[in-house]
C-alpha positions in Angstrom: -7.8 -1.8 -4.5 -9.4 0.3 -6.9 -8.0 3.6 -8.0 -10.1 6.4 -10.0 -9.8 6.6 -13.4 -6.7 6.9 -15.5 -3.0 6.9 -14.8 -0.9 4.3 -12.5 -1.7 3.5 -8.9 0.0 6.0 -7.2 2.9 4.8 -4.8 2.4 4.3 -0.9 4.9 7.0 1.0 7.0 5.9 3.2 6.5 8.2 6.7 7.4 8.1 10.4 3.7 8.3 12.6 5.1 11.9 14.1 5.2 13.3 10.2 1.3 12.4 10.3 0.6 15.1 12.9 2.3 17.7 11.0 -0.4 17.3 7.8 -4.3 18.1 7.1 -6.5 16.5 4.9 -7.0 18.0 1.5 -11.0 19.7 1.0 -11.4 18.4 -2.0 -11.3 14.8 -3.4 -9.5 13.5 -6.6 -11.3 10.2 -8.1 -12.8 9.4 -4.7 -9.4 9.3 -3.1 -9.1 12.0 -0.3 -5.5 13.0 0.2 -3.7 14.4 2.7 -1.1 17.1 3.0 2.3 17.0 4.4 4.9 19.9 4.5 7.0 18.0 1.4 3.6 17.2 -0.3 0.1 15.6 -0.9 -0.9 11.8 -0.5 -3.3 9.5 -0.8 -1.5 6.4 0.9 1.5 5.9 3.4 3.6 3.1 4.0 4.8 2.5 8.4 6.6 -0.2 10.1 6.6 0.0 13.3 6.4 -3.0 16.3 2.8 -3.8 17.1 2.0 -2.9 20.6 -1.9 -3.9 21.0 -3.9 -6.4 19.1 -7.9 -7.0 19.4 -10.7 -8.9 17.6 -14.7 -8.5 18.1 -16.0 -11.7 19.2 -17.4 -12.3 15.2 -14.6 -11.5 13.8 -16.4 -8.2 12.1 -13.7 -5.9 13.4 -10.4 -5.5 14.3 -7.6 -3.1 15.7 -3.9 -3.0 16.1 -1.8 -0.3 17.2 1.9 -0.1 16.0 4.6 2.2 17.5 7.3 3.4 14.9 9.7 5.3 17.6 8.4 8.4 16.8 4.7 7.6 17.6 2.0 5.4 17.6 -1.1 4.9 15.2 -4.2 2.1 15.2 -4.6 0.2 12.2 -8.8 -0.6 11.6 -10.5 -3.1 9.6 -14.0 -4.3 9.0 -15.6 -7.6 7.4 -13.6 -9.2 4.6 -10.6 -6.6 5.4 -10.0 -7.8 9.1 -7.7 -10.7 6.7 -5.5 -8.1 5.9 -4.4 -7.6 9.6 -3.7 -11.6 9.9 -0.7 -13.4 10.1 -0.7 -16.1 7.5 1.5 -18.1 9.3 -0.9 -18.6 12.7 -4.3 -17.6 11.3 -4.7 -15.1 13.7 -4.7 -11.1 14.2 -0.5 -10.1 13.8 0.4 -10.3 17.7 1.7 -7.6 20.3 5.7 -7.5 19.8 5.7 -8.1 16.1 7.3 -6.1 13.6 4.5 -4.9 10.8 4.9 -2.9 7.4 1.7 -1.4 6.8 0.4 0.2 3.5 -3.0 1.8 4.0 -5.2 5.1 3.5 -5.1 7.7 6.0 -8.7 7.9 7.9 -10.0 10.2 10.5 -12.6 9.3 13.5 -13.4 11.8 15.9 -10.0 13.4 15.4 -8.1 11.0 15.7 -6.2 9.8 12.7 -5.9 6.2 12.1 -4.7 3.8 9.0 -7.4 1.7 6.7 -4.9 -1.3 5.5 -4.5 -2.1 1.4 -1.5 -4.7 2.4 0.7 -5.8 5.7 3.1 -8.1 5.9 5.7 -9.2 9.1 8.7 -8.1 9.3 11.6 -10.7 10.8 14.5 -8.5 10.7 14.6 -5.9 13.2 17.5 -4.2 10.9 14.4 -3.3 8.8 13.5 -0.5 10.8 17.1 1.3 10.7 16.7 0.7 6.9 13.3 2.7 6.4 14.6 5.3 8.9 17.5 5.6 6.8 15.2 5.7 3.4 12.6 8.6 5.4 16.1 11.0 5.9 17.4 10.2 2.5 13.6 11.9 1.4 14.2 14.3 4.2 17.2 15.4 2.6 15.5 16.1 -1.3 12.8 18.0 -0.2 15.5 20.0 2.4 13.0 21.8 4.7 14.7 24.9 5.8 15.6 25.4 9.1 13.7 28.4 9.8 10.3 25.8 9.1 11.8 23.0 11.5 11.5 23.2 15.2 15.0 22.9 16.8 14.9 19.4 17.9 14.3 18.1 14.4 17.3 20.2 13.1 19.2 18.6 15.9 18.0 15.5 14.8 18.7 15.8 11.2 22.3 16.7 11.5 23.1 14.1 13.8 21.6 11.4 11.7 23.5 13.1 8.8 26.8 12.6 10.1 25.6 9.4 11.6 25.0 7.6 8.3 27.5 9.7 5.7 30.3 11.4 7.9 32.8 12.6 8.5 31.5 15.6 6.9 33.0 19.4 6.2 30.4 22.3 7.4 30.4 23.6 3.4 29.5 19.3 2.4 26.7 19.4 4.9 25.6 22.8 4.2 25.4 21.9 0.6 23.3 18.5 1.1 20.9 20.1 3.4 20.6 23.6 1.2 21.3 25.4 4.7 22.8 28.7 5.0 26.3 28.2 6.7 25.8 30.5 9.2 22.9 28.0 10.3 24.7 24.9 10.1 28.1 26.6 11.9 25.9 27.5 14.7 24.2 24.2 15.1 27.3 22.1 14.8 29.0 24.3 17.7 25.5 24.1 19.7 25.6 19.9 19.2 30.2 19.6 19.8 29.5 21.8 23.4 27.0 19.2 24.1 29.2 16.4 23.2 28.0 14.6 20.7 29.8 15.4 17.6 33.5 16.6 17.5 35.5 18.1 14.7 38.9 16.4 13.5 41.1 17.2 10.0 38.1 20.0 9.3 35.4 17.6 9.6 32.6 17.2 12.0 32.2 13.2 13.4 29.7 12.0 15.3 30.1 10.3 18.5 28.8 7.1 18.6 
């Protein structure tokens, strides 16, 4: 992996597949790197696990594909010549099989609109508790950059809160309002909208989620 001139090798972001559609590549390039632009920033490489749910090999071995499904999404994962050993599990010799779990660092590419992933480094993943893990670290970023609510479609503020109270409650409306940056009207509305639909419910002044 080569990388321009000057400066450390810039970190692979972690990202769910879904975030992917949200962004645009950059017009210009930087060192021969072309990034890409997501709501919460500009990068060059990402970093997905998902579950591997197609798997295929030309007949010389030239060029190869997987697909891997994070729960949000899916995305392919291409190689060519000498790269195609990057897609292989070391312990079988073979391309990383359907059913799988991957973590895949790689550049973002585009054919014919359709985004896919050019792989630096992949590795198996044996415990399927990784995958709540990295969801957990992906929030934890959602949290810092705290995209407002007026910038989020409704399902992701939904999603966010739930999640929140999921992984830190019980939580006070001024506590989450304060780690999200949200105006309290906002959150006080939401948290009604989610405890008529029964999912959270509110006990000693603070929302819980109903697991």
């Amino acid at each position: 992996e080569m990388y321009g001139t000057g400066g450390p090798p810039e970190p692979a972001h972690k990202v769910r597949v879904r975030e992917l559609g949200e962004g645009e590549f950059e017009e210009i390039s930087l060192n021969q790197v072309r990034y890409f632009r997501l709501p919460w920033g500009s990068i060059s490489k990402v970093r997905i696990m998902g579950i591997v749910i197609s798997s295929w090999k030309n007949e010389d071995g030239s060029f190869a594909r997987l697909e891997i499904h994070d729960g949000t999404g899916s995305i392919q994962v291409k190689a060519w010549d000498e790269d195609v050993s990057k897609m292989t599990d070391p312990a079988t010799g073979e391309l990383y099989e359907i059913g799988v779990i991957v973590d895949v660092i790689g550049r973002i590419r585009c054919w014919r609109e359709s985004l896919y992933l050019y792989p630096i480094l992949m590795s198996r993943v044996r415990d399927p508790n990784m995958l709540l893990l990295r969801e957990l670290e992906i929030l934890r970023r959602a949290l810092r950059y705290k995209i407002p609510p007026s910038q989020t479609p409704e399902f992701l503020v939904d999603g966010t809160l739930i999640k929140l109270l999921k992984e830190l409650g019980p939580l006070s409306i001024d506590e989450i309002a304060d780690l999200l940056k949200w105006n309290l009207d906002v959150v006080s509305r939401k948290l009604e909208e989610l405890r008529d639909l029964g999912l959270i419910y509110k006990e000693d002044g603070k929302y819980v989620y109903i697991g």
